[in-house]
N, C-alpha and C positions, 0 to 999 in steps of 0.2 A: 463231531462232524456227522450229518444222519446221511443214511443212504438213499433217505429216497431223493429221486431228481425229478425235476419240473415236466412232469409228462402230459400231454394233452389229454381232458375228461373223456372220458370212453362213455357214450350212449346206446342202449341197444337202439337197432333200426328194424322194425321187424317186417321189414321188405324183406328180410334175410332169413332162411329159417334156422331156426335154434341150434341145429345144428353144423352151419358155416360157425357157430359162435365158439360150439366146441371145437371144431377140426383149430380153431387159431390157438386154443387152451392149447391141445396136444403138441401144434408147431410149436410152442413157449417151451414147452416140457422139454421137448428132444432141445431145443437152444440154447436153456440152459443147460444141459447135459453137457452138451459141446464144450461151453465157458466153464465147467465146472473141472473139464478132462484138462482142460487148456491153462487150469488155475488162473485166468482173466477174472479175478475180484472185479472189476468197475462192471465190466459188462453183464457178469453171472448178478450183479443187485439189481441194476434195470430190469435184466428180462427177469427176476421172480418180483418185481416191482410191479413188471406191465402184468404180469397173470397174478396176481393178487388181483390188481384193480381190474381186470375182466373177469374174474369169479365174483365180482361185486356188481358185477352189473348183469350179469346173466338170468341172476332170476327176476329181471326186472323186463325179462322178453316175454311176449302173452301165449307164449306155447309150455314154459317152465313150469307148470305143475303138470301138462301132462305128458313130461319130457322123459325119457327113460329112466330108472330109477336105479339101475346101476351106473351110468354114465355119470350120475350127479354123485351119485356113494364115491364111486372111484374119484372125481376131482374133487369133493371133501375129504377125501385123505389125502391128495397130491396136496390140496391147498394149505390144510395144518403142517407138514413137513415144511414147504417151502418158508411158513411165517415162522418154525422153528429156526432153520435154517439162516433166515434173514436177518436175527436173534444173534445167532453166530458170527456173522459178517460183519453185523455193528461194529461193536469194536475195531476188528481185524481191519475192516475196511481205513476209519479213521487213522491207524496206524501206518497202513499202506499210503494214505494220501499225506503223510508229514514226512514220508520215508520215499524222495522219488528215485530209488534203484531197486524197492522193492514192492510191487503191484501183483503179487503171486499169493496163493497158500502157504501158509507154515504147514511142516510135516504134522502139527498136533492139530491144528485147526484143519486141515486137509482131512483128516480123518474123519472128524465130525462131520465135516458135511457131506463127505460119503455116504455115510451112514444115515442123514438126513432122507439122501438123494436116492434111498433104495425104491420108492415110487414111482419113480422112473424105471418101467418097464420092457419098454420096447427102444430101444437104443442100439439104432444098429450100424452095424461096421460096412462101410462098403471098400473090400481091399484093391489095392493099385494094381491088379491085371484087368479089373473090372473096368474102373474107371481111369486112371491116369492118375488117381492124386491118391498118396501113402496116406494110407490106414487115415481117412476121413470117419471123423463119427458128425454124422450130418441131422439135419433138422427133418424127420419124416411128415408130412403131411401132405393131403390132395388139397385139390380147388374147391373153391363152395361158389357159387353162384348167385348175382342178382336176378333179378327175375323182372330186370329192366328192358328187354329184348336188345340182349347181347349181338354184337355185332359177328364176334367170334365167344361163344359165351364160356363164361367162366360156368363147369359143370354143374347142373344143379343139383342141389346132395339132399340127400333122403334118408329116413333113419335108418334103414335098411343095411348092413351088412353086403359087400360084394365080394361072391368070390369068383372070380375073372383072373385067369394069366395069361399075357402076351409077353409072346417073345419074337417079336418082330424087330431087328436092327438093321436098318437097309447101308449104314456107315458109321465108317467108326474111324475117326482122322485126329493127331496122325497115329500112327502105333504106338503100344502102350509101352515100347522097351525105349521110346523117346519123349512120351508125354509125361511132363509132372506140372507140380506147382511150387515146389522146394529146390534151392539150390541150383539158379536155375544158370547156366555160364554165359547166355547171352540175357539177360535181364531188361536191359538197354533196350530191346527190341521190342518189349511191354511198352503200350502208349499208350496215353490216356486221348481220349473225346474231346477235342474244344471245339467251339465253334468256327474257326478257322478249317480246320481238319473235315468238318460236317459242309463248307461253302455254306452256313448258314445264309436264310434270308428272308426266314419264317417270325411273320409282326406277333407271331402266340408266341415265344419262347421270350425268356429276358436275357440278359446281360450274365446269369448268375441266379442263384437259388438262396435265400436266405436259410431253408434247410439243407443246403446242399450239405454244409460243412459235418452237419452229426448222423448222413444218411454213413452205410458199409459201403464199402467199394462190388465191384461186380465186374466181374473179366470175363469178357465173352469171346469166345473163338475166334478167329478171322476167317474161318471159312463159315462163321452160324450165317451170316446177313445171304451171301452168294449159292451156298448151297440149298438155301429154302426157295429164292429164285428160279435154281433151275428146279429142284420139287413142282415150282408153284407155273412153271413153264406154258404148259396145257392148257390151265387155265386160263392165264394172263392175254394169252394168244387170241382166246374165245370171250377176251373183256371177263372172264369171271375169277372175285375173289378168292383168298386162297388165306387157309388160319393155319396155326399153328401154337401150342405151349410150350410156354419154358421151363424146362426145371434146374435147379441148380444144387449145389453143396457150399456150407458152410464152416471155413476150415480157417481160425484164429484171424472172426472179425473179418472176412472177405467172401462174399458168396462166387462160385463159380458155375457158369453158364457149362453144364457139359451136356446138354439133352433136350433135342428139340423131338416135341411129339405132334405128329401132325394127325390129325383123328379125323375118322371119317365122317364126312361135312355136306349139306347142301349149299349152293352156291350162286349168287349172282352177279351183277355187276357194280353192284353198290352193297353186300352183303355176303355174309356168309357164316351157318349157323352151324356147332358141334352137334355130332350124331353120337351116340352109345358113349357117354360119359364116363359108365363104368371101366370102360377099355383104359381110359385114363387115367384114372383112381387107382387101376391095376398097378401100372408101370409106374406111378408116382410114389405109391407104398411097397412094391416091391423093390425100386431104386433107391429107396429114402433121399426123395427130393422136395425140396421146398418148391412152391409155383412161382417164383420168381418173375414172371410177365407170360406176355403174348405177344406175337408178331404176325403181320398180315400184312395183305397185298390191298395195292390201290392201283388197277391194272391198267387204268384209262384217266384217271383223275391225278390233283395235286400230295403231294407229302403233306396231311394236316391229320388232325380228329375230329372226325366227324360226333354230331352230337349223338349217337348209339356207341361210336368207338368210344367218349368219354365214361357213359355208363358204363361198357364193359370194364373197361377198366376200373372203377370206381370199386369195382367190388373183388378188384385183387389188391388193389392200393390203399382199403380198407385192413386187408389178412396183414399186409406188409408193406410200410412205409417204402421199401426201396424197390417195390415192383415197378416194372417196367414197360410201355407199349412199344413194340418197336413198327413203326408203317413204311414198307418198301412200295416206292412207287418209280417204276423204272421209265414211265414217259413224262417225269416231270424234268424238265431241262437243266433248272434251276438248283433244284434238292431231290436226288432220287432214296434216300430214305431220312430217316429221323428217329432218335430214342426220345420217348418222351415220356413225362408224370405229370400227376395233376396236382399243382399247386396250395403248398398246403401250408395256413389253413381256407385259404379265399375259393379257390376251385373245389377241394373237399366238402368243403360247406355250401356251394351251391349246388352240386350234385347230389349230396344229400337231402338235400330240400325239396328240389325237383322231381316233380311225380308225371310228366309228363314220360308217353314211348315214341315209338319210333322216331322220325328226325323232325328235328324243332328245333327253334334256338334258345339261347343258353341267355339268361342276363348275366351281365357282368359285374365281376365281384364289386361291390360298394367301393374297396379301396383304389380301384383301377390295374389290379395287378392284374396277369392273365389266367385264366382258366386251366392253359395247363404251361408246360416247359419244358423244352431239353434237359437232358438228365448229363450231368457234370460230376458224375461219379464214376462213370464204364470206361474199365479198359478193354484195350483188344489185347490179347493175349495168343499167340500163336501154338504156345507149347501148350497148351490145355488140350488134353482129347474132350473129343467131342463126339455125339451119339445122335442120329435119328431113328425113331421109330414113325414107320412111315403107316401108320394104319386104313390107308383106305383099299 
């Protein structure tokens, strides 16, 4: 049985700079660290599967030769471990998959790849008074940016080093001597998203996602959608947009939505652009959070994506398959918000093609499928603490 799994070709796009390329390398590192603590064999092969095959394509971006040269030293030795590494699993994996009560490390194989996994550096713990969820070892990385004129843009990243700290929390719900994600006594109260529950009645979403089935799951607060609302109050009132990032933790195979960061932004009525990037990259590497999506206001208009909201998102749904847009529109009668992604491979591949900015329209994928879709993997979760950092 071989480990590797049927993964989509990875292209550089060098709309992106080289180093969005890296920051997704590092998110791989810490993901596999997680699967590795987790003893998850299937999932620790994919993801040293997917960062194999983007260290392959990396130097095939037009800024890699004169891209930093320790940046590239250091993922040449993350890269040899991991294909060592993967060396190891072979086997083990095969075994585990003739054996369905056992999908773990052996104590002697578990070793090894400890040892493997010593290039893994920066792996960091964030403990449950901080967060609500026990001893998470979570995926660290920031946002990297298209430079498609972001609606709420995903940050644009620079080779530059930032050293920026904020400690700005304006909430923290509910308290951490009752929030977890373990053992939870009302479980039953966790709900997953259908389109029923949403009054769907949006002609862009389908029926269902043919990727739905092999995206992680995502449990977002029940107070994330309401609480950014009244944030986004002021504005809404004045018809102007309102953004916001997500970050989350990934804790055996489920990411959790616990920290929205709202950054200080200019704003219009149809728009709204991230100011001081680095204030983000702060809290996202000091939290070790993964960018999990964005969420924004449509303060006068319908629940949809507009063709700038598509880019923007395009270039977190690039870092991560299960990121998310989420658009609260509170005068739409119909659907006052919506989670959505963009459809993939048919919406993926037409946004990446498109070299058009600001708002234009989109052709429709060849197949007839839609451009983007309700995301049919989000629970709500009421027990998850949840965080804002309010930065403006």
């Amino acid at each position: 049985m071989e480990i590797s799994v049927p993964l989509k070709k990875i292209e550089a796009d060098n709309r992106f700079p080289l180093s969005f390329y890296y920051r997704i390398a590092n998110q791989l590192v810490n993901q596999a660290k997680v699967y590795r603590d987790d003893q998850n064999v299937d999932d620790l092969c994919t993801t040293l599967n997917r960062y194999c095959r983007l260290f392959d394509v990396i130097p095939q971006h037009r800024s890699y030769s004169i891209y930093s040269a320790k940046e590239k030293l250091h993922h040449n030795k993350i890269h040899k471990e991991f294909v060592k590494e993967l060396e190891i699993l072979k086997p083990l994996l095969g075994r585990d998959l003739q054996s369905p009560n056992n999908h773990s490390l052996s104590c002697s194989n578990k070793g090894k790849v400890k040892c493997c996994g010593t290039a893994v550096t920066k792996s960091l713990r964030i403990y449950e008074e901080k967060t609500g969820l026990v001893s998470v070892m979570t995926v660290g990385s920031a946002i990297d940016s298209s430079p498609l004129e972001p609606l709420c843009s995903a940050p644009a990243t620079t080779d530059k080093d930032w050293n920026v700290h904020v400690h700005v929390v304006t909430q923290s719900v509910p308290s951490p001597a009752i929030s977890h994600t373990e053992s939870m006594p009302q479980a039953a109260h966790i709900w997953l998203l259908t389109s029923d529950s949403r009054n769907d009645h949006s002609k862009s979403s389908v029926a269902g996602s043919s990727e739905s089935k092999v995206l992680q799951d995502i449990h977002i607060s029940a107070r994330l959608m309401e609480d950014f609302l009244e944030l986004a109050r002021d504005n809404t009132n004045k018809d102007l947009e309102t953004c916001g990032v997500l970050g989350a933790f990934l804790k055996k195979g489920t990411f959790y939505v616990t920290t929205l960061i709202v950054p200080k932004q200019e704003s219009a009525s149809n728009s709204c652009q991230a100011l001081n990037e680095e204030e983000i990259y702060a809290i996202q590497d000091e939290q070790s959070l993964v960018p999990i999506g964005w969420i924004h206001t449509h303060p006068s208009q319908g629940c949809f994506m507009s063709s700038i909201d598509l880019h923007t998102h395009y270039s977190y749904q690039v870092m991560l398959p299960e990121a998310i847009a989420i658009v609260m529109a509170p005068t739409d009668k119909s659907r006052n918000y919506g989670i959505f992604r963009l459809s993939d491979p048919s919406g993926i591949t037409v946004l990446k093609e498109c070299q058009e900015k600001g708002f234009h329209p989109h052709q429709e994928p060849p197949d007839g499928s839609p451009l983007y879709e309700d995301c049919y993997n989000i629970y709500i979760n009421p027990y998850l603490r949840f965080e804002i950092f309010d930065l403006r």
